[in-house]
Structures are given as C-alpha cells and as structure tokens.
C-alpha positions as CSV (number, residue, x, y, z in Angstrom):
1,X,0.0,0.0,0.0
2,X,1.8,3.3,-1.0
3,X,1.0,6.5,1.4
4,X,-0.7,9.3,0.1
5,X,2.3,12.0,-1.0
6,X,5.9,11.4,0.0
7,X,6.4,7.8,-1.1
8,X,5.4,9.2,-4.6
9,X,9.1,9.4,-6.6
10,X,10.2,13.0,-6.8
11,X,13.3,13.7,-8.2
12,X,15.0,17.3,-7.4
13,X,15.0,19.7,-10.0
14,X,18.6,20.8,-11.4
15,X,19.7,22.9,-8.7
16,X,17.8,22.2,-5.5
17,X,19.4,21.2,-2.6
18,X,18.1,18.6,-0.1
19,X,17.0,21.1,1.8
20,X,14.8,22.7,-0.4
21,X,13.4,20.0,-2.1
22,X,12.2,18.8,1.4
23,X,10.7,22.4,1.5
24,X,9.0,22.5,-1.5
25,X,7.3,18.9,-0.8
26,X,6.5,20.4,2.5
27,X,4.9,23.0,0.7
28,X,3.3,20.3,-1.7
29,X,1.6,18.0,1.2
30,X,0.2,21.9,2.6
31,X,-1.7,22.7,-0.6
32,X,-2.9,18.7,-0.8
33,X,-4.1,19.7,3.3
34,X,-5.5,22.7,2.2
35,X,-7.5,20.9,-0.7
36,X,-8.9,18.3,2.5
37,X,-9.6,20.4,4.8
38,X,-13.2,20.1,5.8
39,X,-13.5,23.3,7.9
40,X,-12.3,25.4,4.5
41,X,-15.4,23.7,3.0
42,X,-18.1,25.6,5.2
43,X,-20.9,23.6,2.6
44,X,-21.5,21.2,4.8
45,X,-25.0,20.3,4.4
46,X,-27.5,19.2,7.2
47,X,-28.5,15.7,7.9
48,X,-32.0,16.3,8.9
49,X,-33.2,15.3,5.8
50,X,-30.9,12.1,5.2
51,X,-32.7,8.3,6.3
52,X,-30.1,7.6,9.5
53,X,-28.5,5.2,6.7
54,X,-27.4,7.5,4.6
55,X,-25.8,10.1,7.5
56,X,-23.9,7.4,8.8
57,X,-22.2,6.8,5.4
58,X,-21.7,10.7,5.1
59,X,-20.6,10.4,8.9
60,X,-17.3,7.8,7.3
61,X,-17.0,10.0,4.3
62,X,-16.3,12.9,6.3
63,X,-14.1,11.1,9.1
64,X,-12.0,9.5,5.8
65,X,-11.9,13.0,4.6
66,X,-10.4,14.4,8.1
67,X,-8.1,11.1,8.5
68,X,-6.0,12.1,5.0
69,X,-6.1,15.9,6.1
70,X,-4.8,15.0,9.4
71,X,-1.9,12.5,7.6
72,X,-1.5,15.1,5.1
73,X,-0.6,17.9,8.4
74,X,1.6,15.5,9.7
75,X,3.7,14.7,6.3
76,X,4.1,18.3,6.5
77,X,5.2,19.0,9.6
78,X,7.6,15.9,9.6
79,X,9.5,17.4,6.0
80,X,9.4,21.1,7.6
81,X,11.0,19.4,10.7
82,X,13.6,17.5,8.0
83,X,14.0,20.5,5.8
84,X,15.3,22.4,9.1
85,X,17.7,18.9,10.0
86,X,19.3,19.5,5.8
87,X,19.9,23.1,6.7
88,X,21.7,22.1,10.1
89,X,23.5,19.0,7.4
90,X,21.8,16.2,9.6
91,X,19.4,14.8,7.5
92,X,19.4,11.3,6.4
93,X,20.7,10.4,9.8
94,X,18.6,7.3,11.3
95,X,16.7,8.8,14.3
96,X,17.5,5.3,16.2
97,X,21.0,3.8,15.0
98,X,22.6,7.5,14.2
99,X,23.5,5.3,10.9
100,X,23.4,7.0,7.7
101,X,20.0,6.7,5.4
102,X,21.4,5.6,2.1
103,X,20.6,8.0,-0.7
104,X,18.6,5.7,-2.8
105,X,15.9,5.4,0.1
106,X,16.0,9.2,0.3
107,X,15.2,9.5,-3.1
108,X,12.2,7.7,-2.9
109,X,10.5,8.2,1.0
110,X,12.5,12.0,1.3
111,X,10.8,11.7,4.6
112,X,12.2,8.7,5.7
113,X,13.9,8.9,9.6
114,X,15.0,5.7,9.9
115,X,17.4,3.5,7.6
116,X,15.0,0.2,6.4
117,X,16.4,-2.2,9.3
118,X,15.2,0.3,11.9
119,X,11.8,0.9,10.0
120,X,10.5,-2.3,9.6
121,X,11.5,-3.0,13.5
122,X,9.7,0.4,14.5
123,X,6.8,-0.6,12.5
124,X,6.5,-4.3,13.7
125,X,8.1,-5.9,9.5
126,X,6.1,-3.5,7.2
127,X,8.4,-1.7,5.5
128,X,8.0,2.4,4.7
C-alpha cells in the first residue's frame, strides 16, 4: 500500500538542494491539506433530511476526509521538521541507530527517519 504523498518518486529539479526540495514537498503536502480540509469547505449540508442510513455513510465519508487531512498535516510537519535537519546538514541520519539513510531510500521516501532495518522493526516488518 503506497501512502498518500511522499512515497510518490520526486526527483529534485537541477539545482535544488536537499534542503529545499524537502521544502517544497513540505509545501506540496500543505496545498494537498489545504484541498482536504473540511472546515475550509463551510458547505456542509445538514443531515436532517438524510434516512439515518445515509448520515452514517456521510458520517465515514467525512471522518476519511479528516483522516487524510490530518496524515497530510503531519507529512508536513515531519518534512518542515527535516527540511530544518538539511539546513543544520543532519538529514538522512537514522533517528534510532545514528546510521546513515542511504541515498537511494532518500530519493524515494524523502521523509524517511530511519534507515530500512530500523523501519520495519519500529513498524512491527512493514516496510516504509
């Protein structure tokens, strides 16, 4: 199952540093937020007329709906946090082993924080 966003491939245009690449998708995930977020709507139609039936299934739409808004925040916030580690020139530093995250993984998952070994151990064997 890919993840909405950063396990897309991206590569860098000619000239941008790993910092601002991690910028831009940061940027990126905020206007796919902004295009979620439910509050921004303000259409939200009442359910008074709905049979009970057919709010429930609005009721999942809408928590779906907040669900990728709320993974979309968080992609943002976590290549924000790693497009302030590239200035500093520790990114792609595994935030459990201290081992370097080889480059190929940061090419495709730029928001990866762990090397694979320390991934699929964090996340119980499914990779990221």
């Amino acid at each position: 199952m890919r993840r909405e966003g950063a396990a897309r491939v991206r590569g860098m245009p000619k000239g941008e540093d790993q910092a601002e690449r991690l910028a831009r998708l940061a940027r990126e995930a905020h206007e796919r937020a902004e295009a979620h977020d439910l509050a921004a709507d303000g259409g939200e139609a009442s359910d008074a007329h709905h049979h009970p039936a057919e709010a429930a299934t609005d009721a999942e739409a809408r928590e779906r709906e907040l669900r990728a808004h709320l993974r979309l925040r968080e992609e943002e916030e976590r290549l924000l946090r790693l497009a302030e580690a590239a200035q500093r020139g520790e990114y792609g530093i595994c935030i459990d082993c201290g081992e370097k995250i080889p480059e190929a993984r940061l090419e495709i998952v730029p928001d990866a924080e762990r090397c694979v070994a320390c991934q699929q151990a964090a996340s119980g064997g499914r990779r990221r």
